[in-house]
TORKOL-4160 file (C-alpha; in steps of 0.2 Angstrom, whole numbers, padded with zeros to 4 digits, m for minus):
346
<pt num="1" X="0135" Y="m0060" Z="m0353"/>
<pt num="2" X="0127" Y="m0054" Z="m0339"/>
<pt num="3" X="0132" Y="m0057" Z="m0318"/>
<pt num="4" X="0118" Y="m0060" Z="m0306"/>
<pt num="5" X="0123" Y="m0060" Z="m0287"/>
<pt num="6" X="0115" Y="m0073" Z="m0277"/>
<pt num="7" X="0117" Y="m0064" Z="m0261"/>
<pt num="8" X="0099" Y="m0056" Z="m0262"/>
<pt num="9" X="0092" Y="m0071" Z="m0266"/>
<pt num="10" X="0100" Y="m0079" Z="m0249"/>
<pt num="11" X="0097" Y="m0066" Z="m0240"/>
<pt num="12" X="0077" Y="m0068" Z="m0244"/>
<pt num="13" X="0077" Y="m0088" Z="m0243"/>
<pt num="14" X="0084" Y="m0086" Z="m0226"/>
<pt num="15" X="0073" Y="m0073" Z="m0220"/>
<pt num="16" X="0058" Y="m0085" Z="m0226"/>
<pt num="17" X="0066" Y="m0100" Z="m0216"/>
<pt num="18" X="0067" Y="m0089" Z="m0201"/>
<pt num="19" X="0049" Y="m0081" Z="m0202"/>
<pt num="20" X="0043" Y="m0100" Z="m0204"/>
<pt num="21" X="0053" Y="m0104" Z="m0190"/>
<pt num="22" X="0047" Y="m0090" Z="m0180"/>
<pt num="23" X="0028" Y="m0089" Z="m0186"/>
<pt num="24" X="0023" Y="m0095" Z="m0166"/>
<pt num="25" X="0009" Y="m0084" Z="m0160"/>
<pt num="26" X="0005" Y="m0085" Z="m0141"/>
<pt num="27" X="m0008" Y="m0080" Z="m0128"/>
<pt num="28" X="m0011" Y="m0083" Z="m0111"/>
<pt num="29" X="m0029" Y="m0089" Z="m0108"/>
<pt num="30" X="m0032" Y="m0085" Z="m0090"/>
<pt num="31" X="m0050" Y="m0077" Z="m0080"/>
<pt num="32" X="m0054" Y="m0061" Z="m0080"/>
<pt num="33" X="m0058" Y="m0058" Z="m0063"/>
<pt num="34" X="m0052" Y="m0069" Z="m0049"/>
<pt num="35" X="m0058" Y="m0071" Z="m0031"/>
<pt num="36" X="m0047" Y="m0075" Z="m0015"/>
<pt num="37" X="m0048" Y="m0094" Z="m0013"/>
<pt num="38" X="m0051" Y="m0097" Z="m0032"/>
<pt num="39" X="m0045" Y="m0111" Z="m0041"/>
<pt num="40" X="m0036" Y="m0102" Z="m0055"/>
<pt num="41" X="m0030" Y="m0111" Z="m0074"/>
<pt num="42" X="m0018" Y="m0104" Z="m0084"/>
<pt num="43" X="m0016" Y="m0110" Z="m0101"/>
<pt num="44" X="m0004" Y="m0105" Z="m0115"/>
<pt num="45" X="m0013" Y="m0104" Z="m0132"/>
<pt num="46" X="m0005" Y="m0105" Z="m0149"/>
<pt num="47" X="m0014" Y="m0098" Z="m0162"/>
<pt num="48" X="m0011" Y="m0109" Z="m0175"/>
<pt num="49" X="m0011" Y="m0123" Z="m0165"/>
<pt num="50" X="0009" Y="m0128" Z="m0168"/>
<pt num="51" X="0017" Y="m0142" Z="m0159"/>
<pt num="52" X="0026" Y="m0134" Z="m0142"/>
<pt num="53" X="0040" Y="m0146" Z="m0133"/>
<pt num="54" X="0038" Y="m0137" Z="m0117"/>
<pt num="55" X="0031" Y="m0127" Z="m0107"/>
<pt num="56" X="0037" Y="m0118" Z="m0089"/>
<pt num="57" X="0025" Y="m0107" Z="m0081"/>
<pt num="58" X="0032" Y="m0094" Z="m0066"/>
<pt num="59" X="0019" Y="m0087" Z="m0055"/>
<pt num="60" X="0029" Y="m0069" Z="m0046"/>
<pt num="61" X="0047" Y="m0075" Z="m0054"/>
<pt num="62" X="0045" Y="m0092" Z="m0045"/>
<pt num="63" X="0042" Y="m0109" Z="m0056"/>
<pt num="64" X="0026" Y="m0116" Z="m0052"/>
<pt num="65" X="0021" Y="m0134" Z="m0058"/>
<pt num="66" X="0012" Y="m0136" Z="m0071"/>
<pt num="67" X="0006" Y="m0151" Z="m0084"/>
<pt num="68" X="0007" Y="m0148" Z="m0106"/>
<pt num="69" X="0002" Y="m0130" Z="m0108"/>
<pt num="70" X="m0007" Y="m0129" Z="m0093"/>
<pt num="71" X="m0006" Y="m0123" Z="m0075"/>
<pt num="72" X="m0016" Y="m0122" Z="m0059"/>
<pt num="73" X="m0015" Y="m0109" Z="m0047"/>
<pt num="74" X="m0021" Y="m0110" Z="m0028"/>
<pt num="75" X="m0026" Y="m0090" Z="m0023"/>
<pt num="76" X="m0027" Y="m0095" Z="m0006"/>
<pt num="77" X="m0009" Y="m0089" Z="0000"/>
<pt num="78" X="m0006" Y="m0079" Z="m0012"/>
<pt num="79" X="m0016" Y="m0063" Z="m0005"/>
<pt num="80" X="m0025" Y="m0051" Z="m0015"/>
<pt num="81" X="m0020" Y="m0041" Z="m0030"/>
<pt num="82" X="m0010" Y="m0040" Z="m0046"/>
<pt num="83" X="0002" Y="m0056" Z="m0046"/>
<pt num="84" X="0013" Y="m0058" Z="m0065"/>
<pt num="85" X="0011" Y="m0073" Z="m0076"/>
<pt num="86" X="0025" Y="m0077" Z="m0088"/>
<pt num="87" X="0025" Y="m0093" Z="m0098"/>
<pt num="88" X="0040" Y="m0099" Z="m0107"/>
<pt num="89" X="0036" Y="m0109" Z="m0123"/>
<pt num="90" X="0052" Y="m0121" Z="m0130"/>
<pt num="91" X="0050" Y="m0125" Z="m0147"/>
<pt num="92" X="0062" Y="m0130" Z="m0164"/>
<pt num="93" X="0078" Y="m0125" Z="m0151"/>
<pt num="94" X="0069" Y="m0110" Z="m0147"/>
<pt num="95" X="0060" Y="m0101" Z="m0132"/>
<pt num="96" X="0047" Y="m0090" Z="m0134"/>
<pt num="97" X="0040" Y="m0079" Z="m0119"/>
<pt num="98" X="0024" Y="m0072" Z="m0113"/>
<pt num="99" X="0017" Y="m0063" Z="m0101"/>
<pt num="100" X="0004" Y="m0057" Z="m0089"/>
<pt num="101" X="m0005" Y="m0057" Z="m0072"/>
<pt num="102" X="m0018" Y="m0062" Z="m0063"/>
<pt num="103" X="m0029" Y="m0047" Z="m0051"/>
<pt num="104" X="m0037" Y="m0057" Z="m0035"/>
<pt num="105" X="m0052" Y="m0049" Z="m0028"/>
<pt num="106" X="m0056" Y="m0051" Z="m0010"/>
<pt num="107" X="m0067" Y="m0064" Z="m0008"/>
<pt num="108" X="m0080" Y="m0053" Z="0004"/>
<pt num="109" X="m0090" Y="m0038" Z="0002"/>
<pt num="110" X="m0081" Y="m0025" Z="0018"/>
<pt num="111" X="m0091" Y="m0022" Z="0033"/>
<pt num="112" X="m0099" Y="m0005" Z="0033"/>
<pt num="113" X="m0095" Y="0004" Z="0052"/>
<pt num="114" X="m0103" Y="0018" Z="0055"/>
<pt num="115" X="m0098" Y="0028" Z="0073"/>
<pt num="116" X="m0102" Y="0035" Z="0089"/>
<pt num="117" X="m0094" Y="0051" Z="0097"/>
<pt num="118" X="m0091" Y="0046" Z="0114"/>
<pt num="119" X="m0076" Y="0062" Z="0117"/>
<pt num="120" X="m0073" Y="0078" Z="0110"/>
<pt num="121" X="m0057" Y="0088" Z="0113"/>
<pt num="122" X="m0049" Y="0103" Z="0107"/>
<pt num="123" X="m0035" Y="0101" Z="0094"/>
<pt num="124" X="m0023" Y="0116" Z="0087"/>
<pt num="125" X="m0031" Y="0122" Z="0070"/>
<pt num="126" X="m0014" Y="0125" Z="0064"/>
<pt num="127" X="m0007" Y="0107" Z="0063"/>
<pt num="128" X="m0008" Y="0099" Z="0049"/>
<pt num="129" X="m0009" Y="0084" Z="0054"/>
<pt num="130" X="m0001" Y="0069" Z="0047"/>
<pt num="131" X="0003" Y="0057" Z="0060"/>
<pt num="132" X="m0005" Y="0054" Z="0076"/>
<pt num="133" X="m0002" Y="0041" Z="0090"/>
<pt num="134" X="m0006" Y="0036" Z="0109"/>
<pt num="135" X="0009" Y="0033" Z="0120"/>
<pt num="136" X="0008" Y="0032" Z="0138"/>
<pt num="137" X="m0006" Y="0043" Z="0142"/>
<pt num="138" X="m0002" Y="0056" Z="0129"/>
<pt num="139" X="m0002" Y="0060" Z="0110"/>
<pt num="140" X="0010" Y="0062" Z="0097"/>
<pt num="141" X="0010" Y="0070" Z="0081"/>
<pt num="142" X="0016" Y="0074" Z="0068"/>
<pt num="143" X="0011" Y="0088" Z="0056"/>
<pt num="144" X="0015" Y="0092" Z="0037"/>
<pt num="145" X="0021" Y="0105" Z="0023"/>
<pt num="146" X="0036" Y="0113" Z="0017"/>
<pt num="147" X="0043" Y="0124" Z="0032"/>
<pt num="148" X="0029" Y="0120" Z="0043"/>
<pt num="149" X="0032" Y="0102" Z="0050"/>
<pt num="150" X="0034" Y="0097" Z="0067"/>
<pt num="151" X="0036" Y="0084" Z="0080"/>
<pt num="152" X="0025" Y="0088" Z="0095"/>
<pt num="153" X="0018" Y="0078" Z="0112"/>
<pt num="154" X="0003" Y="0085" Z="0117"/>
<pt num="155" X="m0008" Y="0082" Z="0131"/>
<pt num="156" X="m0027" Y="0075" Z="0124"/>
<pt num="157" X="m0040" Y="0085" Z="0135"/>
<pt num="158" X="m0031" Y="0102" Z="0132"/>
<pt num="159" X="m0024" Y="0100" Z="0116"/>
<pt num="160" X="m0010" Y="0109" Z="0123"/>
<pt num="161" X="0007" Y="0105" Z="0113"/>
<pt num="162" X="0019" Y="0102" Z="0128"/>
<pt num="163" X="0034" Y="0099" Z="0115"/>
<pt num="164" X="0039" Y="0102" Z="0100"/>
<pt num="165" X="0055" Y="0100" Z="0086"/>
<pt num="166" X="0055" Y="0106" Z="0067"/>
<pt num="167" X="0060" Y="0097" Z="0052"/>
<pt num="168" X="0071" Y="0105" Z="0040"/>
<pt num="169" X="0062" Y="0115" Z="0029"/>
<pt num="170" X="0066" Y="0106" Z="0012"/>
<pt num="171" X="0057" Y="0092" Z="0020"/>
<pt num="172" X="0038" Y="0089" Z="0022"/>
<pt num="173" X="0033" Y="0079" Z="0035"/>
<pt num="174" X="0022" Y="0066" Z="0036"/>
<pt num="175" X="0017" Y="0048" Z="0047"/>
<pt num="176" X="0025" Y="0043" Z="0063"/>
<pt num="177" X="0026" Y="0028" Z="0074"/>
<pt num="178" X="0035" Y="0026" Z="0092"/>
<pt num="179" X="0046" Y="0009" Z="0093"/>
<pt num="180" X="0055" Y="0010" Z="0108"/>
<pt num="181" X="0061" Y="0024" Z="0114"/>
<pt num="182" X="0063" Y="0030" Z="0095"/>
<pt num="183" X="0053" Y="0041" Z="0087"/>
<pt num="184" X="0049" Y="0036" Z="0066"/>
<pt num="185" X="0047" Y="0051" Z="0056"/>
<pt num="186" X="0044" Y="0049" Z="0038"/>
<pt num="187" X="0045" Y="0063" Z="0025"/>
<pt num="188" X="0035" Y="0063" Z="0007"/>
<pt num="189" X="0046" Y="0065" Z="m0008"/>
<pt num="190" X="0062" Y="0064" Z="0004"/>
<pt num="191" X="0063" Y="0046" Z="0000"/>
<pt num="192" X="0071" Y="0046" Z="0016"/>
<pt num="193" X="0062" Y="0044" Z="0037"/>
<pt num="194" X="0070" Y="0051" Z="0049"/>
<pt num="195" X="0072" Y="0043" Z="0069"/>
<pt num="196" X="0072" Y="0056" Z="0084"/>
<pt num="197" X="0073" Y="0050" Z="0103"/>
<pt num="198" X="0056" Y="0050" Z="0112"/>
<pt num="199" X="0062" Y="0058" Z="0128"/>
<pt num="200" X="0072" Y="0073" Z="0121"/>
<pt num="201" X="0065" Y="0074" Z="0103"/>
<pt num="202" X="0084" Y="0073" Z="0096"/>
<pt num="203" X="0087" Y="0069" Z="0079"/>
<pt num="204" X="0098" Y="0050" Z="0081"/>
<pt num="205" X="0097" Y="0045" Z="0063"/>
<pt num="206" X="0088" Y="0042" Z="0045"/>
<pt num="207" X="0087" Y="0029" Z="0033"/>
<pt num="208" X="0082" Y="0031" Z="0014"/>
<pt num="209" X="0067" Y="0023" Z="0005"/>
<pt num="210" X="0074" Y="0007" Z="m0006"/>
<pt num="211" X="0057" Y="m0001" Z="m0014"/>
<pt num="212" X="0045" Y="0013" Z="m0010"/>
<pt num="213" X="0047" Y="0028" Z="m0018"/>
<pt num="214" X="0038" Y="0041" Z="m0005"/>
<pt num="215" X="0031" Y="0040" Z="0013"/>
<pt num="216" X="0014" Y="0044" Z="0020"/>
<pt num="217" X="0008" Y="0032" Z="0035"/>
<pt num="218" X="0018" Y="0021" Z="0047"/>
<pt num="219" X="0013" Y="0010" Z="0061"/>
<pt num="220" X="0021" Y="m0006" Z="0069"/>
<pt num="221" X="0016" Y="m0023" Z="0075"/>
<pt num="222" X="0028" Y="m0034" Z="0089"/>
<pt num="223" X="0042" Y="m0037" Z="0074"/>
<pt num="224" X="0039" Y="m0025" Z="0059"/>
<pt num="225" X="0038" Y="m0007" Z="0054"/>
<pt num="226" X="0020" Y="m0006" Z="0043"/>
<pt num="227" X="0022" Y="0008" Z="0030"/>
<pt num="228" X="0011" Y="0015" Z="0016"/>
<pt num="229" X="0019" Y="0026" Z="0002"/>
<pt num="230" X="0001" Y="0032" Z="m0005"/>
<pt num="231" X="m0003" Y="0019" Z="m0017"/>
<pt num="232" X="m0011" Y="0001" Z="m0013"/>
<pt num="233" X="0003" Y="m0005" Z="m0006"/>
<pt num="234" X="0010" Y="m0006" Z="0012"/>
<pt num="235" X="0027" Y="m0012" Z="0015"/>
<pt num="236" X="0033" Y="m0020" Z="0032"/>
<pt num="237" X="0051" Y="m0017" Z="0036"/>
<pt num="238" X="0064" Y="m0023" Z="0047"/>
<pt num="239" X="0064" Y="m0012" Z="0061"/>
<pt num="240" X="0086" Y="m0015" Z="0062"/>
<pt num="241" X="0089" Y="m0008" Z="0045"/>
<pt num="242" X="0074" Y="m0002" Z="0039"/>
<pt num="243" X="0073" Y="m0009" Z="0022"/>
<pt num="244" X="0058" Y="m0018" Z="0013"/>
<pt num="245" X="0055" Y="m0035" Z="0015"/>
<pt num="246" X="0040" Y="m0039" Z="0011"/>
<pt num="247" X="0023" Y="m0029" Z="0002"/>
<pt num="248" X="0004" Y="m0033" Z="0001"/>
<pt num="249" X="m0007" Y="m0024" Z="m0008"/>
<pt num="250" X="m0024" Y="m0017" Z="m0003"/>
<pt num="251" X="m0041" Y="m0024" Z="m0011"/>
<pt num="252" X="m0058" Y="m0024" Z="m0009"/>
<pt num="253" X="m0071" Y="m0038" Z="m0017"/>
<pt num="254" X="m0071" Y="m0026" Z="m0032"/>
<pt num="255" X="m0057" Y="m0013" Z="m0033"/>
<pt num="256" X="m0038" Y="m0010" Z="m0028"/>
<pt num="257" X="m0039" Y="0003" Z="m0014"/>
<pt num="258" X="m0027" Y="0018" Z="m0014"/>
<pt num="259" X="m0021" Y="0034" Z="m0009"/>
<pt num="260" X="m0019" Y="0023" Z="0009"/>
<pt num="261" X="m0010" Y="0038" Z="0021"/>
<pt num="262" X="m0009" Y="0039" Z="0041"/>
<pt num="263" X="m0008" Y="0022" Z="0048"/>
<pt num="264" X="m0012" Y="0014" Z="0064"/>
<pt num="265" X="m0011" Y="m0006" Z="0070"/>
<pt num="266" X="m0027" Y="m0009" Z="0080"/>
<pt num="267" X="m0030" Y="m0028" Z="0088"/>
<pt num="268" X="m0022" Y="m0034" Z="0075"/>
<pt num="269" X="m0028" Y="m0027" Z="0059"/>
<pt num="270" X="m0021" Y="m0011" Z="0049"/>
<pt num="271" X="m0032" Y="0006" Z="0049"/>
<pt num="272" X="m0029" Y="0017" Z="0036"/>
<pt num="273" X="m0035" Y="0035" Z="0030"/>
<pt num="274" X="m0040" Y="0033" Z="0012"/>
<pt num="275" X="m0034" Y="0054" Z="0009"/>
<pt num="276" X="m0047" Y="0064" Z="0001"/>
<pt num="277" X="m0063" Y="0049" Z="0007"/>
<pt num="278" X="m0064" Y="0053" Z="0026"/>
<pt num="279" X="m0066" Y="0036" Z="0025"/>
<pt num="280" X="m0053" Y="0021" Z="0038"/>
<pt num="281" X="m0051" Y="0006" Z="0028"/>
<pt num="282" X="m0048" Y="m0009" Z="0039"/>
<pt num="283" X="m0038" Y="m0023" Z="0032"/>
<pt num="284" X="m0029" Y="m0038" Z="0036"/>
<pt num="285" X="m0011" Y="m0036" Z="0036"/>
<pt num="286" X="m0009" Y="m0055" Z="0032"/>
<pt num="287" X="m0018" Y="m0055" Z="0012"/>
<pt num="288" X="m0021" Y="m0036" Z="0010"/>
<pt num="289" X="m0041" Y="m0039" Z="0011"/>
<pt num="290" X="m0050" Y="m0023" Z="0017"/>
<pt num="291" X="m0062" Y="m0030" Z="0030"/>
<pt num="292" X="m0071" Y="m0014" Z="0035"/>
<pt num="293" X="m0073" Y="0003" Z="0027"/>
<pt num="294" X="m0076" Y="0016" Z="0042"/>
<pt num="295" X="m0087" Y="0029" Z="0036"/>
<pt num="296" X="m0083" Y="0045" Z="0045"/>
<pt num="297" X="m0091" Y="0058" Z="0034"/>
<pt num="298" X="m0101" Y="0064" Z="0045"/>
<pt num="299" X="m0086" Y="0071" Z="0056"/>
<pt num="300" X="m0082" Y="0084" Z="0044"/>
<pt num="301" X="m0100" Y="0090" Z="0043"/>
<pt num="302" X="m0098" Y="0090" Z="0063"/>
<pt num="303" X="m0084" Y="0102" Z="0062"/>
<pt num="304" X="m0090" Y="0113" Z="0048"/>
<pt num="305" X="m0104" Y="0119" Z="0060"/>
<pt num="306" X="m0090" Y="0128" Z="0070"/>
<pt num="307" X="m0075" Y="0128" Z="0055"/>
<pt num="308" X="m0073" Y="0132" Z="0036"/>
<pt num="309" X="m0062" Y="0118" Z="0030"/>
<pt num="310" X="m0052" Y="0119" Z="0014"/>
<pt num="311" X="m0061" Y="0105" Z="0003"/>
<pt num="312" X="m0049" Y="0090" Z="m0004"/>
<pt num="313" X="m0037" Y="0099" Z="0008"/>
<pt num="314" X="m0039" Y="0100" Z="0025"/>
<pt num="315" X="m0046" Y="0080" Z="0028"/>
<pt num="316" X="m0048" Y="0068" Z="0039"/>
<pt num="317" X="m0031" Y="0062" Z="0043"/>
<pt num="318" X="m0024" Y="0056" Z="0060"/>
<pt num="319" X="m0029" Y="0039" Z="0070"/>
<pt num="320" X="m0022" Y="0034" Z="0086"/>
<pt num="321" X="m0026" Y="0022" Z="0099"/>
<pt num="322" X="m0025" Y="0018" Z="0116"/>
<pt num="323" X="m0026" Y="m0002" Z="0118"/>
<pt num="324" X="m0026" Y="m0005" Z="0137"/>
<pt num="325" X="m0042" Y="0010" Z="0138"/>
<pt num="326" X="m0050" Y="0003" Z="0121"/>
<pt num="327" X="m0050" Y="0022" Z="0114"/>
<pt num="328" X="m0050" Y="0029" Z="0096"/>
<pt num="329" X="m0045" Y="0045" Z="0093"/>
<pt num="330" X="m0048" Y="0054" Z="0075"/>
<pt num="331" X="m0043" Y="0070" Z="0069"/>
<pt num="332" X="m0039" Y="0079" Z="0053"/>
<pt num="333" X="m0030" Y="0092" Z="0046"/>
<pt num="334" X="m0031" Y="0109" Z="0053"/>
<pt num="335" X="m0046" Y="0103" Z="0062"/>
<pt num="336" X="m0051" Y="0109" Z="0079"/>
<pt num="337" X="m0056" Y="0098" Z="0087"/>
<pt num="338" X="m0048" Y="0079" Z="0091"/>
<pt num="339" X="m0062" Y="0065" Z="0093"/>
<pt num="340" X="m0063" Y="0049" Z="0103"/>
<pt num="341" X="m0076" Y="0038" Z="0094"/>
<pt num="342" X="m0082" Y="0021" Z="0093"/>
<pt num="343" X="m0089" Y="0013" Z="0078"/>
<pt num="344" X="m0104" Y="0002" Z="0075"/>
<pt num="345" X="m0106" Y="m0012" Z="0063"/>
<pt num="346" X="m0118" Y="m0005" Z="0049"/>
């Protein structure tokens, strides 16, 4: 007489219940494109039309309300960008997740600015300039690449650099903002900045990057550092501890904008070099939008009549401004010259 186990046979009417059990296919139905102000619905689909018990939906970790296997979501004050979608589906004792996001457009075209030279003055050739700011009647900058960067003030008509301070040579340097009587010096794949006293350009201290990988730009309003790591995003941080707290990201009415370097906070709104564009992209600190595009092309065809610049190199890089006169200054790297411009709505 022969023995049959019925383990295999167990084994295979349990892995039928299970698969039965289990046979849930979801999706999310959401829009493809979303504008700033939309009214967006979010609905959990499944495929085979099986009964759900419940459904939670979570709009960027948070639990937002929602009604069956739907939810609506209000873009207003949520700000431009990607934002993740996950919806958790309770069924038969189980839960079943998916996810996904939502990418908000801005809900305007950007204004076009061209621009008018109203100054021109000389600038040393041999800074590679990656952080630029007005203080007190004078500039400050800071300048970029392994073993060449510096911290220099230097007067505006002359160009003359009246003082200046190296950074370790394992560091490049890059954007810079004055809070105070501190110096901010960021560094590019450091992941750290470094803070240097206005007066005597001593090194008081550094703080690493937490949530940002690198640095490029920094600026500041009345309460937060404003920093840009060369993506879309730009971080405001405490200005006591210098961590993150908060990130918008950078759109216009059709396309994440990035590559965002050398920052400056002018009447309220964020200027930014797009690196590589000679292009200032003007955005509101608030949602991310990008208001304005500054097209300042032209420039570098002004200074290849007197200077042979390093394509995809040697850009424009460097805004400052000096509030109480209402002046612009722009420069670039390695250029010789420092401009003061004005632009004009297109």
């Amino acid at each position: 007489m022969k023995k049959y186990s019925i383990l295999p046979f167990l084994a295979l009417l349990l892995l039928l219940v299970v698969s039965c059990s289990n046979n849930y296919h979801f999706s999310l139905n959401k829009p493809k494109k979303v504008s700033l102000n939309d009214t967006v619905r979010i609905q959990l689909i499944e495929k085979n039309d099986k009964p759900v018990d419940k459904v939670k939906f979570y709009l960027n970790g948070k639990e937002i309300r929602s009604e069956g296997k739907t939810a609506l979501i209000q873009t207003d004050t949520l700000g431009v960008g990607k934002h993740a979608i996950v919806a958790l589906a309770f069924f038969d004792g189980k839960t079943k997740k998916e996810t996904g996001f939502i990418e908000i457009f801005a809900n305007n075209k950007p204004i076009i600015y061209t621009y008018e030279i109203i100054n021109v003055y000389p600038h040393d050739s041999s800074a590679y300039t990656q952080g630029l700011e007005y203080h007190n009647g004078f500039l400050y900058e800071t300048t970029g690449q392994r073993g060449e960067s510096t911290l220099r003030k230097v007067a505006i008509e002359t160009g003359e650099v009246l003082k200046t301070v190296s950074l370790n040579k394992k560091y490049f340097g890059e954007g810079m903002t004055i809070v105070g009587a501190k110096i901010i010096w960021l560094t590019w794949e450091g992941k750290k900045g470094f803070i240097y006293n206005l007066e005597s350009f001593e090194k008081e201290g550094e703080f690493p990057y937490n949530q940002s990988s690198e640095g490029w730009g920094i600026t500041h309003n009345e309460t937060e550092l404003i920093k840009s790591d060369g993506s879309n995003k730009i971080w405001f941080l405490d200005p006591i501890t210098m961590r993150e707290k908060s990130a918008i990201q950078v759109y216009t009415n059709d396309r994440s904008v990035n590559y965002l370097n050398e920052l400056e906070l002018v009447n309220g709104k964020i200027y930014a070099n797009k690196y590589q564009k000679n292009t200032i992209a003007i955005i509101n600190p608030k949602n991310g939008i990008v208001m304005g595009l500054g097209d300042l092309r032209g420039l570098e065809k002004e200074m290849a009549k007197t200077q042979k610049l390093v394509p995809n190199d040697e850009v424009l890089n460097g805004i400052a401004y000096d509030a109480k006169n209402d002046r612009l200054f722009v420069t670039g790297k390695r250029w010789s010259k420092l401009f003061e411009i004005r632009l004009i709505k297109q």
